[in-house]
MARVEXPA-904737 format. One record per atom (N, C-alpha, C): chain; residue number from 0; residue in three letters; x, y, z. Coordinates in nm, 3 decimals. Example, Ala and Ser with C-alpha at 12.3 -4.5 7.8 and 13.67 -1.06 7.14 Angstrom:
// MARVEXPA-904737
(rec "A" 0 "ALA" (1.319 -0.569 0.780))
(rec "A" 0 "ALA" (1.230 -0.450 0.780))
(rec "A" 0 "ALA" (1.320 -0.330 0.780))
(rec "A" 1 "SER" (1.285 -0.225 0.708))
(rec "A" 1 "SER" (1.367 -0.106 0.714))
(rec "A" 1 "SER" (1.290 0.003 0.787))
This chain:
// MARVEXPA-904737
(rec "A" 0 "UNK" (-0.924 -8.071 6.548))
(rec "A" 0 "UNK" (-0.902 -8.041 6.409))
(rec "A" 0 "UNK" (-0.910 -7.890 6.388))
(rec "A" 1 "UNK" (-0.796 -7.869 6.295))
(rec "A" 1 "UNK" (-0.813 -7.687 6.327))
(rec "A" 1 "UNK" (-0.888 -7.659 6.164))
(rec "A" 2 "UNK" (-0.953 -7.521 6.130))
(rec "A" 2 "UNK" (-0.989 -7.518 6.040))
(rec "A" 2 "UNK" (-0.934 -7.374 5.973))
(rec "A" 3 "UNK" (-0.914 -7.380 5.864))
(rec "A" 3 "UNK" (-0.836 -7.264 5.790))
(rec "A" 3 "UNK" (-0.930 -7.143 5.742))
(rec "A" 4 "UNK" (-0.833 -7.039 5.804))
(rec "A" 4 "UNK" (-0.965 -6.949 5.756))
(rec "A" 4 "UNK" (-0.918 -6.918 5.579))
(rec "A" 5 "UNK" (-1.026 -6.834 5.516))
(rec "A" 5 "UNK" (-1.018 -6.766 5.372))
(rec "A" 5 "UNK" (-1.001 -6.653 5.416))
(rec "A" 6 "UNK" (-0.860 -6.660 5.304))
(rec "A" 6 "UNK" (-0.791 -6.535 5.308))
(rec "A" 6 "UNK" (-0.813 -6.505 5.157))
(rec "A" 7 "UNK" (-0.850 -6.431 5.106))
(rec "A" 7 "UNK" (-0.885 -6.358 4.998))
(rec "A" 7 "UNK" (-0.727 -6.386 4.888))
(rec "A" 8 "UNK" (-0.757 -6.408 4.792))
(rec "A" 8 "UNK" (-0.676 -6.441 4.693))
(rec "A" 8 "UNK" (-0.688 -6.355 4.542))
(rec "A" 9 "UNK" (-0.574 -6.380 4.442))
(rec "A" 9 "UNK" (-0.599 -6.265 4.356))
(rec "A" 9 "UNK" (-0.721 -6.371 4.254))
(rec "A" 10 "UNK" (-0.746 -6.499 4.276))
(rec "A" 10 "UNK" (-0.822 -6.573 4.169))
(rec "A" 10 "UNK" (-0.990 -6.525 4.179))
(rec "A" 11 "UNK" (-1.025 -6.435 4.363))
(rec "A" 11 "UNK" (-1.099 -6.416 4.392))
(rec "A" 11 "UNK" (-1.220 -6.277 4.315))
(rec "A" 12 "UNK" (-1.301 -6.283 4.339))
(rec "A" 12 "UNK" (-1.311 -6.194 4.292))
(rec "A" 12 "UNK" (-1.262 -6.010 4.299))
(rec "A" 13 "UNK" (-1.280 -5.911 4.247))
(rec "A" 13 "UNK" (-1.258 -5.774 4.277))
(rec "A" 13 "UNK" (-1.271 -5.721 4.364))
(rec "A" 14 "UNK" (-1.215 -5.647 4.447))
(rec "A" 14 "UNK" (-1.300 -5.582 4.604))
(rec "A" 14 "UNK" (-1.426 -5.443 4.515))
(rec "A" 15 "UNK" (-1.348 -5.403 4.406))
(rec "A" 15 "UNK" (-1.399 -5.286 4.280))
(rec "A" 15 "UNK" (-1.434 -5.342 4.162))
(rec "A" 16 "UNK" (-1.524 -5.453 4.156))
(rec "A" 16 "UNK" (-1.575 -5.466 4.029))
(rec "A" 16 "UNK" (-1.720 -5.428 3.962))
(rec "A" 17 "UNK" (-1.772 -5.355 4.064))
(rec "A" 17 "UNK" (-1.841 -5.229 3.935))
(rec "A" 17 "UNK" (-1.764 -5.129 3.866))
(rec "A" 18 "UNK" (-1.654 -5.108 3.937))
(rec "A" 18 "UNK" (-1.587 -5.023 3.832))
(rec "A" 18 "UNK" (-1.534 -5.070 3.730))
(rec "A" 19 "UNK" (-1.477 -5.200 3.736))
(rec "A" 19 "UNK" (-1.459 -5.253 3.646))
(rec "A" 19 "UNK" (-1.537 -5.285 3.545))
(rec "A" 20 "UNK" (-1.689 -5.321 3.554))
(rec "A" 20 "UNK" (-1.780 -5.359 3.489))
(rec "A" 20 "UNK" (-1.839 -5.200 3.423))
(rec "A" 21 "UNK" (-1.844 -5.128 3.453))
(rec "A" 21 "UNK" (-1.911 -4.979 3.378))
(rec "A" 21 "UNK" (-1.760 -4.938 3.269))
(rec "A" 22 "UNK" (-1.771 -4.976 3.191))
(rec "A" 22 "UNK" (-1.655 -4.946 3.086))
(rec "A" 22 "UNK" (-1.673 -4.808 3.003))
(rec "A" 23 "UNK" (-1.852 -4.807 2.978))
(rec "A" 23 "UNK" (-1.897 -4.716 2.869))
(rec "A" 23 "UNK" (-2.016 -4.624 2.963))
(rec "A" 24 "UNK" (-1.908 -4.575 3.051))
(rec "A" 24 "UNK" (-2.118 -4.539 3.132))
(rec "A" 24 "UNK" (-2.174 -4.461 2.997))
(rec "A" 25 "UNK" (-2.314 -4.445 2.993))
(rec "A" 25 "UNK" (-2.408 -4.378 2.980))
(rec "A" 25 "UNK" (-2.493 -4.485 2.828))
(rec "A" 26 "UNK" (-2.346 -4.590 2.781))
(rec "A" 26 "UNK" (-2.391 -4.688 2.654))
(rec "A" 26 "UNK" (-2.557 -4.719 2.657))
(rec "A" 27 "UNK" (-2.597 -4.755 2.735))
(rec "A" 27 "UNK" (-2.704 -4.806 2.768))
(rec "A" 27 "UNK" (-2.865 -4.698 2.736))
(rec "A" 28 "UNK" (-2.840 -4.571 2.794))
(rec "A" 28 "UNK" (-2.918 -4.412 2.756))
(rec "A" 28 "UNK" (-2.915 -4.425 2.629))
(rec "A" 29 "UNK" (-2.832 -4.477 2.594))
(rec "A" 29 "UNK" (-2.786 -4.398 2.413))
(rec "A" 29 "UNK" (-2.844 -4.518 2.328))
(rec "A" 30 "UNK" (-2.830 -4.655 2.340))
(rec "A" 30 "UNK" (-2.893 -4.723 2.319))
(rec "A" 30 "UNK" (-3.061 -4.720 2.291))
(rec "A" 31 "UNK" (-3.082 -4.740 2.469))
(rec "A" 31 "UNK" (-3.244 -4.688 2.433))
(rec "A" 31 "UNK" (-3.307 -4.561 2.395))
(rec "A" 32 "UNK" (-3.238 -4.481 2.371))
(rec "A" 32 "UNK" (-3.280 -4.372 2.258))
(rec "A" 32 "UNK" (-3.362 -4.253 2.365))
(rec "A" 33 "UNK" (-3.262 -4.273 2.489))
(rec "A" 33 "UNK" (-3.314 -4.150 2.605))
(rec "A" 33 "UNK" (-3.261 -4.064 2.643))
(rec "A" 34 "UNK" (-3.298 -3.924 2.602))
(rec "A" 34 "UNK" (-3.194 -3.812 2.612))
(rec "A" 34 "UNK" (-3.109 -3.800 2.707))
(rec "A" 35 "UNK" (-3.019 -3.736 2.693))
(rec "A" 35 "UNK" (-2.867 -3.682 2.815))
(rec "A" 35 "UNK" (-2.928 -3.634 2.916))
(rec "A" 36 "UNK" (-2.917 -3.682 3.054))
(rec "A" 36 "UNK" (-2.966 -3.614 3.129))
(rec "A" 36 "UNK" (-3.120 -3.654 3.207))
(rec "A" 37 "UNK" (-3.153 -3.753 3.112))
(rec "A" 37 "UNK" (-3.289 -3.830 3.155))
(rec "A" 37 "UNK" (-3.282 -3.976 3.218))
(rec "A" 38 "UNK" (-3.379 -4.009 3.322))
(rec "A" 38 "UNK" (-3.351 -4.135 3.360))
(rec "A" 38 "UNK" (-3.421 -4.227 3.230))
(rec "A" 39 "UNK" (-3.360 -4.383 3.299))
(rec "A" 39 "UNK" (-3.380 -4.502 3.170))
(rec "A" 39 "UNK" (-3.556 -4.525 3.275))
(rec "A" 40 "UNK" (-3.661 -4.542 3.273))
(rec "A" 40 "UNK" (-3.809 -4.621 3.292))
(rec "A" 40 "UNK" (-3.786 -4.743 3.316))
(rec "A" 41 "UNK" (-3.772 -4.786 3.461))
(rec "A" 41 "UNK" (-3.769 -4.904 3.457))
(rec "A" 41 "UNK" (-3.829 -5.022 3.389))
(rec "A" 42 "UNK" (-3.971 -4.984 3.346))
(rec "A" 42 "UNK" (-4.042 -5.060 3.203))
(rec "A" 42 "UNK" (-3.923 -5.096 3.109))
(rec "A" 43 "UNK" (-3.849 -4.944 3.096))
(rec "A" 43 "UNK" (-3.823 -4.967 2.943))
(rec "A" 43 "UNK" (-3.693 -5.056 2.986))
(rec "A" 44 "UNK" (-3.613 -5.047 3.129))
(rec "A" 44 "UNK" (-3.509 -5.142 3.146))
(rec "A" 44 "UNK" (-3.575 -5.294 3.205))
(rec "A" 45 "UNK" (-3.650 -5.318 3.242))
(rec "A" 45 "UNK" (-3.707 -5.431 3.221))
(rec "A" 45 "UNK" (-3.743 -5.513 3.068))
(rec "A" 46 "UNK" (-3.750 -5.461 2.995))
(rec "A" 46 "UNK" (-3.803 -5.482 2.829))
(rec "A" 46 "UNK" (-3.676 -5.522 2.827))
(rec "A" 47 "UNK" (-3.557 -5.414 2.809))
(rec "A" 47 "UNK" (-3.425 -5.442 2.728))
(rec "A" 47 "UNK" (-3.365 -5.531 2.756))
(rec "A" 48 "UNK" (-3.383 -5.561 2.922))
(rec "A" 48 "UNK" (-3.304 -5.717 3.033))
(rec "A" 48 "UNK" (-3.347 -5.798 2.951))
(rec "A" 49 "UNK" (-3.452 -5.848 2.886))
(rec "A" 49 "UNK" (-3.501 -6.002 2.811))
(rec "A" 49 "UNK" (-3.409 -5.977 2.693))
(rec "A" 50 "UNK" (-3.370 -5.899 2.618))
(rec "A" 50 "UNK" (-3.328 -5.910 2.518))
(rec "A" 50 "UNK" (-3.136 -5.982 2.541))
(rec "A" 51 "UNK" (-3.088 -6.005 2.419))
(rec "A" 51 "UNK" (-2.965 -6.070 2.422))
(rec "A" 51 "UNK" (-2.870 -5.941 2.421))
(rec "A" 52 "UNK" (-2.749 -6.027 2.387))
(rec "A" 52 "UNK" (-2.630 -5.911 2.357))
(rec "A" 52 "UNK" (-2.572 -5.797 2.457))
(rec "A" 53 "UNK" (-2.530 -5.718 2.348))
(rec "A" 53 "UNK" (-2.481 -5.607 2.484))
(rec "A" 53 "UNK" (-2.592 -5.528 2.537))
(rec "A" 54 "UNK" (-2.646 -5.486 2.448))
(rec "A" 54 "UNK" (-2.787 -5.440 2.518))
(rec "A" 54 "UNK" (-2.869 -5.459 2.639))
(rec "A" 55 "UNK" (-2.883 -5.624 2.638))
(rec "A" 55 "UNK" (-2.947 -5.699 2.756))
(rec "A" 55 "UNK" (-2.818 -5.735 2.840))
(rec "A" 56 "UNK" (-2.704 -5.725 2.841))
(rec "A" 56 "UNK" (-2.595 -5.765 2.945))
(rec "A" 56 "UNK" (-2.604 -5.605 3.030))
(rec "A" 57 "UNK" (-2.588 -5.474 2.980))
(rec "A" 57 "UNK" (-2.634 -5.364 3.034))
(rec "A" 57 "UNK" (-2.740 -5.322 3.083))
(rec "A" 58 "UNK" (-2.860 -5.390 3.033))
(rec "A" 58 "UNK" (-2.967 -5.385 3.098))
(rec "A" 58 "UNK" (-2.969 -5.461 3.226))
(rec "A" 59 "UNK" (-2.913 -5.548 3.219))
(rec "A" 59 "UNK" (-2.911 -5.640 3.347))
(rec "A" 59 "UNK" (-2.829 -5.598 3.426))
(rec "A" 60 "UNK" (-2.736 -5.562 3.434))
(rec "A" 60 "UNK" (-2.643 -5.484 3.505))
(rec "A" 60 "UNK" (-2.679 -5.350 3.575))
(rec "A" 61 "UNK" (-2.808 -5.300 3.500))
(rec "A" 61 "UNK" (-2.860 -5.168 3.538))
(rec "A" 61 "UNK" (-2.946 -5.238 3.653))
(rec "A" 62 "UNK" (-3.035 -5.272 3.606))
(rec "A" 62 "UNK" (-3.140 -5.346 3.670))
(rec "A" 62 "UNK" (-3.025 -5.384 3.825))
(rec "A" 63 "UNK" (-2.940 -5.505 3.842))
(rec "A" 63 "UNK" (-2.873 -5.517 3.990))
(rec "A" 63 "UNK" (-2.807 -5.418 4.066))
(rec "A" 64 "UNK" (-2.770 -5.292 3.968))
(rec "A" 64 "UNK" (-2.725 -5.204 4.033))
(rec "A" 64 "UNK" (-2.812 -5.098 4.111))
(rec "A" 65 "UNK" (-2.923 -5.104 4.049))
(rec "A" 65 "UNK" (-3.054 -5.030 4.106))
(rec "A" 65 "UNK" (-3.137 -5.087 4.196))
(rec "A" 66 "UNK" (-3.070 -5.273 4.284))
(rec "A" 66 "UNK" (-3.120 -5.261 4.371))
(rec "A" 66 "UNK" (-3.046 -5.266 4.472))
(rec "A" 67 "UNK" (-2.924 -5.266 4.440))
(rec "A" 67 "UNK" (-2.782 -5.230 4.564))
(rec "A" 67 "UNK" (-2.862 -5.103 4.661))
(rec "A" 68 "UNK" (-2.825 -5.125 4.764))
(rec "A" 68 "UNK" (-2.819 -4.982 4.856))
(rec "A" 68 "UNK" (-2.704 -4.888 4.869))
(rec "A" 69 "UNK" (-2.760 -4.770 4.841))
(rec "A" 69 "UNK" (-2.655 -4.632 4.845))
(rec "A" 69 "UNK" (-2.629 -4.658 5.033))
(rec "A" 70 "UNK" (-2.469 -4.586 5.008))
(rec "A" 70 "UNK" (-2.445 -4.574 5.147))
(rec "A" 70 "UNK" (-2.317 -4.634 5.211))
């Protein structure tokens, strides 16, 4: 019995979908009310992740992207 390999399809997901997903960089700073140029406290992005909306969809998004590895 032979078995088929997966070949990547367009239904699949993005090979680039953080880029896709960062629409507004910096929305999130401006939100929590943290100057240009300053990091977000992970406290304070932990707090905002529980919350709903766009707020907490960016928070959460911050949060997985900060535990990706650079490189």
């Amino acid at each position: 019995m032979k078995t088929k390999k997966f070949t990547a399809g367009k239904d699949d997901k993005p090979k680039f979908w953080i880029k896709k997903a960062i629409k507004k960089p910096g929305a999130l700073r401006k939100q929590l009310g943290v100057k240009k140029g300053q990091t977000v406290q992970k406290k304070e992005l932990a707090k905002a992740a529980k919350k709903g909306g766009k707020i907490g969809k960016r928070a959460r998004l911050a949060v997985t992207l900060s535990k990706m590895k650079k490189g």
